[in-house]
C-alpha positions in Angstrom: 90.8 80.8 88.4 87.6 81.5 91.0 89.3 82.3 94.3 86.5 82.9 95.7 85.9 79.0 95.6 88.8 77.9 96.7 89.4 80.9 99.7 86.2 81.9 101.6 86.1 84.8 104.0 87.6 83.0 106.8 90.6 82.7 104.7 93.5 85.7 104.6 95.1 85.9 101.0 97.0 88.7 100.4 100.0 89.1 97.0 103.3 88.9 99.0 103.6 92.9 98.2 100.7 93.8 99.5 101.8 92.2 102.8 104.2 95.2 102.7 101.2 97.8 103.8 101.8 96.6 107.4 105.0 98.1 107.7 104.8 101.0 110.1 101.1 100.1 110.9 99.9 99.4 114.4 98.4 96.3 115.7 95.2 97.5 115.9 95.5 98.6 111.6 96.7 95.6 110.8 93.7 93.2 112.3 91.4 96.5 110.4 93.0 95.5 107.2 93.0 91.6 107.6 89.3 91.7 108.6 88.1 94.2 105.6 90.4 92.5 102.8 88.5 88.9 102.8 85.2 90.8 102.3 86.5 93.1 99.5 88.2 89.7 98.0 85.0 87.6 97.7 82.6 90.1 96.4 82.3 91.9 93.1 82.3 94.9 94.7 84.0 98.5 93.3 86.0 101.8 95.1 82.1 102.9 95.3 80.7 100.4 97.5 81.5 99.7 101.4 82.9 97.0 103.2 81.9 97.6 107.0 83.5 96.1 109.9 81.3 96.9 113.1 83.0 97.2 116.4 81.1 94.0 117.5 82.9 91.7 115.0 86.2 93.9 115.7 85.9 92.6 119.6 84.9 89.3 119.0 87.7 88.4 116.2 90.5 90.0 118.1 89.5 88.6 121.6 89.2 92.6 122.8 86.4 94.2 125.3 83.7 95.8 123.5 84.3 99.0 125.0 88.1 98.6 123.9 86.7 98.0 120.6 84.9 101.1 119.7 88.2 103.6 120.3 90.4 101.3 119.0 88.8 101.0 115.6 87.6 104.5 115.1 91.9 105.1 116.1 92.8 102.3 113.1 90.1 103.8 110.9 91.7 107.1 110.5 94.9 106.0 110.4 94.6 103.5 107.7 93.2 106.7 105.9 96.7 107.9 106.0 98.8 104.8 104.4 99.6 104.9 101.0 102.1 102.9 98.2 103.9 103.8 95.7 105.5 102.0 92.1 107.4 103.7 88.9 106.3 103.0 85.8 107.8 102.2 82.9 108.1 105.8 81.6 109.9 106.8 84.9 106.7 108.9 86.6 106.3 108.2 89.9 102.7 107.0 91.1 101.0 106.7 94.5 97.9 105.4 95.6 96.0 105.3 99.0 95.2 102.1 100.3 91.4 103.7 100.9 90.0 106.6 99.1 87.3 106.8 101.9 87.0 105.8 105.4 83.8 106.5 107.1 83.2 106.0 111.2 80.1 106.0 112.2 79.9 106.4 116.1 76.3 105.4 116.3 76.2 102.4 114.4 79.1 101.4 116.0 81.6 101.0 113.3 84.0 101.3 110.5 83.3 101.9 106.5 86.1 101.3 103.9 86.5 102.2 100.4 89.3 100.4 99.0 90.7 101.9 95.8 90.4 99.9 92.4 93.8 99.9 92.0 93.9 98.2 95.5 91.0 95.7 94.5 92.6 94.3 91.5 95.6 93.7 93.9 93.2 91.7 96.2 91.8 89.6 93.8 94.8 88.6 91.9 96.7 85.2 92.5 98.7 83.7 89.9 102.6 82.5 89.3 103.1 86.3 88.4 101.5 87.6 92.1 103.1 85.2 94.3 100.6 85.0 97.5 100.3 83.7 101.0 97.5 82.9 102.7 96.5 81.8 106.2 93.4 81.2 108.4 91.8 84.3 109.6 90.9 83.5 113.2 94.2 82.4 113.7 96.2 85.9 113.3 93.5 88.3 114.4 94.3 87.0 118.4 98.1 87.8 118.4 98.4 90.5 120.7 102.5 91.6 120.2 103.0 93.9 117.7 105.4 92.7 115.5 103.4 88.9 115.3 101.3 89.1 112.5 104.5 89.9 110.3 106.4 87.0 111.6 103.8 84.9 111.4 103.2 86.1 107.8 107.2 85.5 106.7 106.9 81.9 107.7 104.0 81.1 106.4 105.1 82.7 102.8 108.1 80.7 103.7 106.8 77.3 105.5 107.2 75.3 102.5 110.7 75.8 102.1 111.0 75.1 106.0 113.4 78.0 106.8 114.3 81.4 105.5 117.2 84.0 106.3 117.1 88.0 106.7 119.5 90.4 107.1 119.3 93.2 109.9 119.0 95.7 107.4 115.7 93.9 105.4 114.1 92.6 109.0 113.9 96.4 109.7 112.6 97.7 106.2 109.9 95.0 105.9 108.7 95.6 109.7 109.1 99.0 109.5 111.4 99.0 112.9 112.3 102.0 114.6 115.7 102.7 115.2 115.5 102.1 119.0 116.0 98.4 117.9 119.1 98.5 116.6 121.1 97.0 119.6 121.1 93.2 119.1 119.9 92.4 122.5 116.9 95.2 122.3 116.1 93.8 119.3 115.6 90.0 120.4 114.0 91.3 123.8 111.5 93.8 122.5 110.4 92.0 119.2 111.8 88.4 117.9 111.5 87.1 121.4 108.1 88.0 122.5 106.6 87.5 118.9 108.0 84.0 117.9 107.1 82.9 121.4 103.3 84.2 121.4 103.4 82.7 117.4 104.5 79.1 118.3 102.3 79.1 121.9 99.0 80.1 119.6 99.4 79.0 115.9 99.4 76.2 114.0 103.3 76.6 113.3 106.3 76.4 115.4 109.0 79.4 114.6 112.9 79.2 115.6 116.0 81.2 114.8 119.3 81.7 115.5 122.2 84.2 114.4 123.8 85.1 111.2 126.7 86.3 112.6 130.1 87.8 110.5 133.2 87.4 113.0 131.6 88.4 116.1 129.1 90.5 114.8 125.2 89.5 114.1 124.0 90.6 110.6 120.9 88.5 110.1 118.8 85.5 111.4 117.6 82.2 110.2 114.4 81.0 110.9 112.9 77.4 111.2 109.1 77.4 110.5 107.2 73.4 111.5 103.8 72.9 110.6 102.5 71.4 114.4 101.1 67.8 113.8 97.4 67.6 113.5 95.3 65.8 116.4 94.3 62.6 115.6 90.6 61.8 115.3 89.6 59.0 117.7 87.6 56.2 115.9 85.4 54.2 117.9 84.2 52.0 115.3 80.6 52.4 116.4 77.8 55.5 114.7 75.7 57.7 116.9 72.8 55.3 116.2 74.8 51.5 117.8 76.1 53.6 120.6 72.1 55.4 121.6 70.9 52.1 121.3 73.6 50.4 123.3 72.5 53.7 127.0 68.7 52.4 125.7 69.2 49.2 126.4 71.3 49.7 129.0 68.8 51.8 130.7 65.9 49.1 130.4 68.0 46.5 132.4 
């Protein structure tokens, strides 16, 4: 299958595991990746070529001053440099691969060049029943500003379908790559469900809930609700640009 016909650039589409590279990155990484990963995705190019984000674009997607711009991408260049995964194979040996084998900033051009590995393009360009995927509008979560946003908005979209889903403390804090500060219940809810779910269902196309798991008196998880918001409603006037310029000519010749 062409995804490249059916998701243009403006689209995200990322394998549900490759979602997992934003654990432990910061905001500012994360809207680096999403905006580089569409370009990688819809052109045939290799770990030898460049895909260049300037700090222009960078401002203008995130909704961030220009001057902002420039420090904060050369910042989420060279840490992206630094992320890497991992799998086992089969024989039991151990691999791990950098998400770029090359990052190149160039401060008079204004902007950001990424090599993405080969091993990291297949994963990009892969979508089928045996790499599950989610994908989402671009524009829409390059403007959250909290820092745990994008991930929550990613779960319930991977999960909107089914209409809700359920984590445990435990896998909430793997998969967002919490720190450990967090741990108290009402920190937690304060510092990053809270703040996130609210900014998600005030500026998305989804509205995002959730409530406690709780054992005895103890919380051990969360459910979430995920609702597509209703589409506006086109307003039909019966009449084409043509009946209604005639209808001011006329009117204007009375």
């Amino acid at each position: 299958m062409d995804i490249r016909k059916h998701y243009p650039k403006d689209w995200v589409v990322l394998q549900n595991r490759v979602a997992e590279c934003f654990r432990g990155m910061s905001l500012d990484e994360k809207r680096l990746f999403i905006m580089a990963t569409p370009l990688a995705r819809t052109t045939k190019i290799s770990s030898n070529d460049r895909v260049f984000i300037s700090s222009s674009d960078f401002s203008k997607e995130c909704g961030i001053d220009l001057s902002t711009a420039y420090t904060a991408l050369e910042v989420a260049t060279d840490r992206l440099f630094t992320r890497f995964f991992g799998y086992t194979t089969t024989e039991g040996n151990r691999v791990k691969i950098r998400w770029v084998n090359k990052v190149v900033y160039l401060a008079g051009q204004g902007g950001t060049e990424l090599y993405f590995t080969d091993e990291v393009l297949l994963l990009l360009r892969e979508f089928d029943a045996l790499n599950p995927y989610t994908k989402y509008k671009k524009e829409v979560v390059l403007r959250l500003k909290k820092d745990y946003s994008l991930d929550f908005y990613h779960l319930a979209k991977k999960h909107q379908t089914m209409g809700s889903f359920q984590i445990s403390l435990d896998e909430l804090f793997e998969q967002l790559g919490l720190p450990e500060s967090y741990r108290r219940i009402g920190n937690l809810k304060d510092r990053v469900i809270k703040p996130s779910l609210d900014e998600i269902t005030s500026n998305t196309d989804i509205d995002l809930n959730y409530e406690n798991i709780k054992r005895g008196r103890s919380v051990i998880g969360f459910k979430f609700t995920v609702k597509e918001k209703p589409k506006p409603k086109t307003i039909e006037t019966g009449r084409d640009e043509k009946t209604v310029d005639m209808f001011f000519k006329m009117r204007s010749e009375e």
